[in-house]
Structures are given as structure tokens and as C-alpha cells.
C-alpha positions as CSV (number, residue, x, y, z in Angstrom):
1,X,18.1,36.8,-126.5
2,X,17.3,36.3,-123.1
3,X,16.8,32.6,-122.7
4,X,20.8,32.1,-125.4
5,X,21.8,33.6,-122.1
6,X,20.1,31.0,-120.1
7,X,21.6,28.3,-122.2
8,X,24.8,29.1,-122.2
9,X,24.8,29.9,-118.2
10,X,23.4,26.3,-117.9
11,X,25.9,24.8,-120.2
12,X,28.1,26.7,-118.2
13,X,27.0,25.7,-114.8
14,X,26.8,21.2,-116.4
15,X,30.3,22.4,-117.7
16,X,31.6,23.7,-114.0
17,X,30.0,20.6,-112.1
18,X,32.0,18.0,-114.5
19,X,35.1,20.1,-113.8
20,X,34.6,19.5,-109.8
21,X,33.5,15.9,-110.0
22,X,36.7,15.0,-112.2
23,X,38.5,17.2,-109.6
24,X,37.1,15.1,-106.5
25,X,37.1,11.7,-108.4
26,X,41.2,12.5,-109.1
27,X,41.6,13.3,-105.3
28,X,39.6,10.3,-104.0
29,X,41.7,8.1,-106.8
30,X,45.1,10.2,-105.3
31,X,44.2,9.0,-101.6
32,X,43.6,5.8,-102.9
33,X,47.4,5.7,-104.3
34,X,48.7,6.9,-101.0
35,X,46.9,4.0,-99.1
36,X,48.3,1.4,-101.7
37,X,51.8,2.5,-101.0
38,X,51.0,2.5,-97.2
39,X,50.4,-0.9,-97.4
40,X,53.3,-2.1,-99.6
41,X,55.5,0.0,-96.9
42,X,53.8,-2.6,-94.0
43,X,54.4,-5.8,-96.3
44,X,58.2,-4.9,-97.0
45,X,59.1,-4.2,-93.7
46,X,56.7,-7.8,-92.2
47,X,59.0,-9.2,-94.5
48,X,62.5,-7.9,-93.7
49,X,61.2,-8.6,-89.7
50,X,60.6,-12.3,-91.0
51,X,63.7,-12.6,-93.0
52,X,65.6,-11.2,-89.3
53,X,64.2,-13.8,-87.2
54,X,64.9,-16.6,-89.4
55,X,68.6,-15.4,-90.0
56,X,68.8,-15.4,-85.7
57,X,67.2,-18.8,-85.4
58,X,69.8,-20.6,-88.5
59,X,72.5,-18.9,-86.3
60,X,71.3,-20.1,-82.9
61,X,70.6,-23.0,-84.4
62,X,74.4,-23.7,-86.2
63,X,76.1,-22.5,-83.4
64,X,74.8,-24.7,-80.9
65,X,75.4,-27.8,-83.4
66,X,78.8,-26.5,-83.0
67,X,79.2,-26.4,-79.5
68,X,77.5,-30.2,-79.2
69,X,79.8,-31.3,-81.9
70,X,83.0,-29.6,-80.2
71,X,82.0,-30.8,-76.3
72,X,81.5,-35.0,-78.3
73,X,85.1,-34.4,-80.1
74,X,87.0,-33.1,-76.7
75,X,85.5,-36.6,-75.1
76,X,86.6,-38.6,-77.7
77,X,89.9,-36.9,-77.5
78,X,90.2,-37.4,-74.0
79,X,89.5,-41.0,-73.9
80,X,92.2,-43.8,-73.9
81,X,93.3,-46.1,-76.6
82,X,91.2,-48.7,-74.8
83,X,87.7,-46.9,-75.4
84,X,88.4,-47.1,-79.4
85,X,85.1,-48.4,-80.0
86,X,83.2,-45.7,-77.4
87,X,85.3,-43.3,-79.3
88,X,84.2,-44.7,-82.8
89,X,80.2,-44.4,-81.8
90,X,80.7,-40.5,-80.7
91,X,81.8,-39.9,-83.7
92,X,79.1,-41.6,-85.6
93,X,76.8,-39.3,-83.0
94,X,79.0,-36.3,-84.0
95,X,78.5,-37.1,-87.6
96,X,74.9,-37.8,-87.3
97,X,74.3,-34.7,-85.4
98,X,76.4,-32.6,-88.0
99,X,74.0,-34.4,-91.1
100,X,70.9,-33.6,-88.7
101,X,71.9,-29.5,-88.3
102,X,73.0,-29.2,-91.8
103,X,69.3,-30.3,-92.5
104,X,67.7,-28.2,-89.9
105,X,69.9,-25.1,-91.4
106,X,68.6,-26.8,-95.1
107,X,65.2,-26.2,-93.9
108,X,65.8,-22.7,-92.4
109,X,67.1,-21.8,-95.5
110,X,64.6,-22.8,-97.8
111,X,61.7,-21.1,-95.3
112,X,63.2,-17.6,-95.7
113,X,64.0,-17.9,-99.4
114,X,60.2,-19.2,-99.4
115,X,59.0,-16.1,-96.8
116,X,61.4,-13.9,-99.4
117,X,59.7,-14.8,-102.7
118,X,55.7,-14.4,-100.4
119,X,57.2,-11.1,-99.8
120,X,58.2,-10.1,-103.2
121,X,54.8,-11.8,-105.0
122,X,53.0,-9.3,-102.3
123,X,55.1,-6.2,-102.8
124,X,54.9,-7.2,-106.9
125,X,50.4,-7.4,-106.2
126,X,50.5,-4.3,-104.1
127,X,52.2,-2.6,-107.2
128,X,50.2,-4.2,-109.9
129,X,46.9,-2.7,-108.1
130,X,48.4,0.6,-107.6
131,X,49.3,0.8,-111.8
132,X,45.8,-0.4,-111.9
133,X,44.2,2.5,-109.9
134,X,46.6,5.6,-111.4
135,X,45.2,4.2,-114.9
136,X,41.4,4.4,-113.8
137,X,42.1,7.7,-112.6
138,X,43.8,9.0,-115.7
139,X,41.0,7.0,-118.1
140,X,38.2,9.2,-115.8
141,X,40.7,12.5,-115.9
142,X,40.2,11.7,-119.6
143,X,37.0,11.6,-119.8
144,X,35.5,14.2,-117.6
145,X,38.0,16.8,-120.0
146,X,36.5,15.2,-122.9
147,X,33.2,15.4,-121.5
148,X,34.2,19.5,-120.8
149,X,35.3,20.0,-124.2
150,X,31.9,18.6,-125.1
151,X,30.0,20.7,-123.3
152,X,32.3,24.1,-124.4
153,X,31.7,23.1,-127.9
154,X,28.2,22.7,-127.6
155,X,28.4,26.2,-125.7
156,X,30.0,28.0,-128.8
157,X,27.8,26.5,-131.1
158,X,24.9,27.9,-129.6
159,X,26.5,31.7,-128.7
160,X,27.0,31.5,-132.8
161,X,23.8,30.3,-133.3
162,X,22.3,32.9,-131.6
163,X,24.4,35.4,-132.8
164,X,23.4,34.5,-136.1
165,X,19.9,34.8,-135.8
166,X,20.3,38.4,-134.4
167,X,22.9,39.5,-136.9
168,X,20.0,38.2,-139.9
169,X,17.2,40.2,-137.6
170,X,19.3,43.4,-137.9
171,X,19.8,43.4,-141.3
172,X,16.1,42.7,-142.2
173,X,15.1,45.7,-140.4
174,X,17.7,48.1,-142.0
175,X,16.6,47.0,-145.5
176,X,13.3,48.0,-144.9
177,X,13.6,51.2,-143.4
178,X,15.8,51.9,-146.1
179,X,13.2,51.0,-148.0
180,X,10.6,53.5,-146.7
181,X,12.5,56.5,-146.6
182,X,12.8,55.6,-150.4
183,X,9.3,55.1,-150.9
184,X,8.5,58.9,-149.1
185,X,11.5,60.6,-150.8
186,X,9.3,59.0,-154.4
187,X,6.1,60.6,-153.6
């Protein structure tokens, strides 16, 4: 009788410690979730700061292609009929210069679509791991309940098992004292 009890307060005890170490594991995996967002909170806003100071240097940029191509027409304007040919070559400089910033503003373009899509493959990494670390914690959740539910069944099995073998000891022991009086009622 004494050492059922000592079994089951063991199995209860193993059955208590997997409780807590599912308990810590889901708060270390929790934490670990928290820091993942962390991070894809500092990626988004590196990027929106990156996407700003590309937008400021395409606009710095176009407006003073702007200014050089208004200051080369307001010559040209100004010059006689005479200077036709000066006139045609500031134009060609005009138009040059016009090809040269549409380029430039080409370029600028193509680096923040190119920062925006880095951006969205980090963000889109960031999220993939954090999927990846809730499911390891529910797969261990799982398994440290199923691991519980073990350990209670086992528990029950032996509470009946011993409670079988002093229900069968009980009835032994009636059935011969019954037995006796019998016998001494006889003689």
C-alpha cells in the first residue's frame, strides 16, 4: 500500500516537472516571437528611411536639371539672330543634359524599387522564421501535453492496479473467516 502511494506521488511529481518545462520552453519560444517582430519593426522602418532619402535626392537631383536647362534656354532666347549657330549648340547641351538627368532620375528609380523589393524579401524572411518558431513551439506544447497525458494514464493504471490487488486481499480474508465461524458453529 505504502510504496502505490509512492508511485503515484513520483508519477505525480515526473508529471508536474513536464508541465513546467512545457510551461518555460512556451515562454522562452514567446520571447523569441517578440524579438523576431522587433527586428522586422527595425528592417521596415531602415527601409522606409532608405526609400525617403532616395525620393529627396531624384528631387534635388530633377530640379536642378531644371534650373540648368531653364538658365541655357533664357540665353539662347536672349541671343541675336546672328548667334543661330551658338544658339543651335545650347540646345544640343540643353538636350544632352535633359537625356543625361532623365538617366540619372532612371537610375534613382531603379535603386529604390531595388532597396524596396531588399526590403520586402527581408520583412517576407523575418516573417518566414517567425511562422517557423510559433510552429516549434506548438509541436513542443504538443508534445509535452502528450507526454502529461502519458504519464496520468500510467498514473491511473497503477491507482487501479493497486486497488485491485487490495479489493482481491479483502475478499480472501472474509471468505475464510466466514469459513471458520462455520467450521465452530459444526462442532
Amino acid at each position: 500500500m505504502s510504496n502505490g502511494n509512492g508511485v503515484t506521488a513520483t508519477l505525480s511529481n515526473a508529471a508536474d516537472t513536464v508541465v513546467e518545462t512545457a510551461k518555460s520552453v512556451a515562454k522562452r519560444a514567446g520571447k523569441a516571437v517578440t524579438g523576431a517582430k522587433k527586428t522586422a519593426k527595425k528592417a521596415t522602418k531602415a527601409a522606409k528611411k532608405a526609400v525617403g532619402t532616395a525620393k529627396k535626392k531624384l528631387a534635388s537631383a530633377s530640379a536642378a536639371a531644371k534650373k540648368e536647362a531653364a538658365t541655357l534656354k533664357r540665353k539662347v532666347a536672349g541671343k541675336k539672330a546672328a548667334a543661330k549657330r551658338a544658339g543651335k549648340k545650347a540646345t544640343k547641351k540643353v538636350a544632352g543634359k535633359k537625356a543625361a538627368a532623365k538617366r540619372t532620375v532612371k537610375k534613382a528609380g531603379r535603386k529604390v524599387a531595388a532597396k524596396k523589393a531588399a526590403t520586402k524579401r527581408a520583412v517576407k524572411k523575418v516573417g518566414r522564421k517567425v511562422a517557423a518558431k510559433k510552429t516549434a513551439v506548438k509541436r513542443a506544447v504538443k508534445k509535452a501535453g502528450r507526454k502529461v497525458a502519458a504519464k496520468k494514464t500510467a498514473v491511473k493504471r497503477a491507482a487501479k492496479k493497486t486497488a485491485r490487488k487490495t479489493t482481491g486481499r479483502k475478499t480472501t480474508a472474509r471468505k475464510t473467516g466466514a469459513r471458520k465461524t462455520a467450521r465452530k458453529a459444526a462442532k
